[in-house]
C-alpha positions in Angstrom: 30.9 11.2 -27.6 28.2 8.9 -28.9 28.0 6.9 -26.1 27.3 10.0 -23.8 24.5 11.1 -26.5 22.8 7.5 -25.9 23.3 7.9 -22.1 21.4 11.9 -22.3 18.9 10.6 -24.7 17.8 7.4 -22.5 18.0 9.6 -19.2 15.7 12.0 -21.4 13.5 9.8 -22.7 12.8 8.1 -18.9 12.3 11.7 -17.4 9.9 12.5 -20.1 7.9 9.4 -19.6 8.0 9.4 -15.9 7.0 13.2 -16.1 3.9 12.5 -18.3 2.7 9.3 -16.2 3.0 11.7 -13.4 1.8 14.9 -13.8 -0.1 15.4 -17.0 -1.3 12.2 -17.9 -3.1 12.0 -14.5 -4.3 15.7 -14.7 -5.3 15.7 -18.0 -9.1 14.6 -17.8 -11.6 13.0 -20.6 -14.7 13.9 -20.9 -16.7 11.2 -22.5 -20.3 11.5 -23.5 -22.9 9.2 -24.1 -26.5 9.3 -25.5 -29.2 6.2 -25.1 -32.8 6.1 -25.3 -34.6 5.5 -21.6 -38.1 4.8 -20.0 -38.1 8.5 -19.5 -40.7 11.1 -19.5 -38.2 14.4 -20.8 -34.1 14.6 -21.3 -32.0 14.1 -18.4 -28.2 14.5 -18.1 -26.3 13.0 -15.4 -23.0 13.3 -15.1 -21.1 10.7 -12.8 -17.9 11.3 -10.8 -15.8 8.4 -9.7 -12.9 7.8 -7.2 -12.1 11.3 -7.0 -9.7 10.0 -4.2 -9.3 13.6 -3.1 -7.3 14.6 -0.4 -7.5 18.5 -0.9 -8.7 21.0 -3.6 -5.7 21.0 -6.1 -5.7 21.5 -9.8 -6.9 18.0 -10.7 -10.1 18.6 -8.5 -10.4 23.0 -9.7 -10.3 21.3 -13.3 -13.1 18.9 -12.7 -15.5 21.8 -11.4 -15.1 23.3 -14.1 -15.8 20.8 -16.7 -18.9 20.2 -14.5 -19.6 23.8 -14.6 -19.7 24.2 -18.2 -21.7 20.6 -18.8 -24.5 21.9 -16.8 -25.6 18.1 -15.6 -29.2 17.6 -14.4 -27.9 15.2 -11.9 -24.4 14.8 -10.5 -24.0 10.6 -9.2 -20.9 9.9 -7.1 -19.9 6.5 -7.3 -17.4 5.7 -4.6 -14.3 6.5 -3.3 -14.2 10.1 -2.5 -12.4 9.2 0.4 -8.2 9.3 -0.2 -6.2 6.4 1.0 -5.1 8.2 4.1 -5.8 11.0 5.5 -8.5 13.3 6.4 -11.3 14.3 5.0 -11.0 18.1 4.7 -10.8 17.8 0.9 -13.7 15.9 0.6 -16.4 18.3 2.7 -14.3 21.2 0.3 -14.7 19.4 -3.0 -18.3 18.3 -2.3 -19.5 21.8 -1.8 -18.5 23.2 -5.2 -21.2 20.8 -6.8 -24.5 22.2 -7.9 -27.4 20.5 -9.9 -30.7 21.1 -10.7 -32.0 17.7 -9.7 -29.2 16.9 -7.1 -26.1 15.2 -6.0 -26.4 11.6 -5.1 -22.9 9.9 -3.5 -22.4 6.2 -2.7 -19.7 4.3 -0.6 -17.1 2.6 -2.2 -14.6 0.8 -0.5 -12.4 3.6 1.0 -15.5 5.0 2.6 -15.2 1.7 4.4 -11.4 1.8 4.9 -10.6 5.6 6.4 -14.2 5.9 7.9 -14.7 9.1 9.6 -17.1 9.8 11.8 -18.6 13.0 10.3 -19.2 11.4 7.2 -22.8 11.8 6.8 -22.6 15.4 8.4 -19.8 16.1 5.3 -22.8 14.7 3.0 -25.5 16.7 4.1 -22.9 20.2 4.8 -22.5 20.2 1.3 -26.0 19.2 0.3 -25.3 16.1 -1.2 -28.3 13.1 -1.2 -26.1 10.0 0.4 -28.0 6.3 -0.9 -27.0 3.6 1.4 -29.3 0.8 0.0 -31.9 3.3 -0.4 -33.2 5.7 -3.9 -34.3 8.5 -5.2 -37.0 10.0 -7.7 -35.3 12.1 -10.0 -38.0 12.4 -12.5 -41.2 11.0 -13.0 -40.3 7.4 -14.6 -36.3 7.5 -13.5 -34.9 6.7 -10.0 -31.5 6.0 -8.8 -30.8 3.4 -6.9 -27.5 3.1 -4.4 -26.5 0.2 -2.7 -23.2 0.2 -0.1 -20.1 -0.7 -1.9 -20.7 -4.8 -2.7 -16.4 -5.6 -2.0 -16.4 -4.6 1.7 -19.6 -3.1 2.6 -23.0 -4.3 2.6 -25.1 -4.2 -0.6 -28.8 -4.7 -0.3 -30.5 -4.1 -3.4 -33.9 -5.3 -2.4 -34.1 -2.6 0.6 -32.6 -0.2 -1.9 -35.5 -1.1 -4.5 -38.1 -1.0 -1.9 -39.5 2.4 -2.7 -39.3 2.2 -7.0 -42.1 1.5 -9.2 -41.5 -1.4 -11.1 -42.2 -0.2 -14.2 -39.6 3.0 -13.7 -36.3 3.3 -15.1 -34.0 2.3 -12.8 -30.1 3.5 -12.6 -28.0 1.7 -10.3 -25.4 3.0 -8.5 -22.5 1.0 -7.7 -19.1 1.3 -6.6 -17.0 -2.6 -7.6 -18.4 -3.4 -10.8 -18.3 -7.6 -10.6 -21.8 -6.5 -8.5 -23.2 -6.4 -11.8 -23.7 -10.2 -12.0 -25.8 -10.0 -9.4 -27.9 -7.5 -10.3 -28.5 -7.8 -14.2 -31.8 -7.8 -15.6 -33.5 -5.8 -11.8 -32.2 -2.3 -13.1 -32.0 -0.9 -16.5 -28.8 1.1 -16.4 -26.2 0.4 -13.8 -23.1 3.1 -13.4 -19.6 1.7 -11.5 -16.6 2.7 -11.1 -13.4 1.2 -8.7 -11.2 -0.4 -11.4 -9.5 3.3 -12.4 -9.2 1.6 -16.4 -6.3 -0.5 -15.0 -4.5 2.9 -14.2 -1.6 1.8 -16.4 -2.4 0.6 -19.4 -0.6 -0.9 -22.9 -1.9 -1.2 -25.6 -3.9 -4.2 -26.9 -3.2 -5.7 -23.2 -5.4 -6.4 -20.2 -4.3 -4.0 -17.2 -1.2 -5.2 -15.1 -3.7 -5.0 -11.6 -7.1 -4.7 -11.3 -8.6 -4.7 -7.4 -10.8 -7.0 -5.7 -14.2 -6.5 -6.6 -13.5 -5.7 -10.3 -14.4 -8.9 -11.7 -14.2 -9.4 -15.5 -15.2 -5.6 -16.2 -12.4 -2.7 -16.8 -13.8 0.4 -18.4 -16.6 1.1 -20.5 -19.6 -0.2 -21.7 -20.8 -3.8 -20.8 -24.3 -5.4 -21.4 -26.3 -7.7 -19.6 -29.7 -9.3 -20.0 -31.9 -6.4 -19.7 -29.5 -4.2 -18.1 -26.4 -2.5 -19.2 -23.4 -1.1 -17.2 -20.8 1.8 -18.1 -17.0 1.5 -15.6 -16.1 4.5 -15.2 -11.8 5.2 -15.2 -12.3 7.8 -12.0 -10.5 10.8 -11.8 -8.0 10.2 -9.2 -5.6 7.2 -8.7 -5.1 4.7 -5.9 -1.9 3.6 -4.5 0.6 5.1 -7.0 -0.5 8.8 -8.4 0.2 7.7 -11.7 -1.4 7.1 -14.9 -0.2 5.4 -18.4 -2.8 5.0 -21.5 -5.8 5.5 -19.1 -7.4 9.1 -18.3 -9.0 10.2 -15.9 -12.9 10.4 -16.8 -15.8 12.4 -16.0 -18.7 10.7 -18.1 -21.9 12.3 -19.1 -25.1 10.5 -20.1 -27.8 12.3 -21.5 -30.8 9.7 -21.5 -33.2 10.7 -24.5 -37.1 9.1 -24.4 -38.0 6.6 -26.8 -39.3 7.5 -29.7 -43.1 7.1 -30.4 -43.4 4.5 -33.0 
């Protein structure tokens, strides 16, 4: 009798676990918020999305709207991999449309924009009235731009052509998708936003992630300075490969940039 008991309880304990890393871990989304003083002329709070990985409007993706909905961003930033790992695109153009904000939604390529292309891309982009940066920017206010460059793992990054149209003196926000870009760029851009590493996915505690991709570089989650600049790695809010998370939510971060102070 009490070796049946230990059998149930370990056959209980493993469907627990492999129902949490499953279903509610990677449904249950953190919303982490940040404040930091910026070149800026008045308040602005942009909220960045990050390998949504969607492959149709479930309750992962009806969650994120409305955590978006009630944050009220200025800005929305995309950066990368709204594309699923196969599959069309039909959830994509459906979740793109649900986005509103004042100042716009920006979206850059990460690497599975690359990977399962599609030819109506850019059409999906401007369908649901999204701003796509490919090397190129975009005033937001008047002393902030943002700055997307093509995903820097399998794309082509150009940061120079994306800079081409910025004031020097402005404050610039990079958008990136693989974060070990950051080395490159440090110190040409004030705030740089990445995503592509999910956390790690699956995480234990006090220990580096089991797999990180290509393109990740030394940088996981989180905040990471630089020179001049400084970069915040995003977890994402869907999952690559295996649809499963372990001590790593899925993230929606909001930055609300503040002007600083008069001395």
């Amino acid at each position: 009798m009490t070796t049946w008991r230990l059998r149930l309880g370990i056959l209980l304990a493993i469907g627990s676990v492999f129902v949490y890393v499953r279903w509610i871990e990677p449904n249950w989304l953190d919303v982490t918020k940040h404040r930091l003083n910026a070149k800026v002329d008045r308040p602005l709070k942009i909220l960045q999305l990050s390998d949504v990985h969607t492959s149709g409007f479930g309750y992962r993706e009806s969650k994120a709207i409305s955590i978006i909905q009630r944050e009220a961003p200025d800005a929305i930033v995309i950066t990368g991999d709204m594309a699923p790992d196969e599959g069309g695109w039909i959830g994509v153009s459906e979740f793109l449309k649900h986005l509103r904000a004042p100042l716009g939604v920006f979206l850059i390529r990460g690497n599975w924009e690359h990977w399962n292309a599609s030819p109506d891309e850019q059409q999906i982009y401007r369908d649901a009235g999204v701003v796509f940066l490919n090397n190129d920017s975009h005033q937001i206010s008047k002393n902030a731009w943002l700055v997307g460059v093509d995903d820097p793992f399998v794309g082509s990054p150009d940061l120079r052509l994306a800079l081409a149209k910025v004031p020097e003196d402005a404050f610039k926000i990079a958008l990136v998708h693989s974060p070990a870009y950051f080395d490159s760029i440090r110190n040409r851009v004030d705030l740089v936003l990445a995503g592509h590493t999910h956390g790690g996915q699956m995480r234990l505690p006090f220990l580096r992630p089991f797999f990180l991709p290509d393109g990740s570089g030394e940088y996981i989650a989180g905040w990471y300075p630089g020179g001049k600049s400084r970069m915040y790695v995003s977890r994402g809010i869907g999952n690559s490969i295996l649809e499963l998370r372990f001590g790593c939510r899925p993230e929606i971060a909001v930055f609300t940039l503040q002007p600083i102070p008069v001395r």
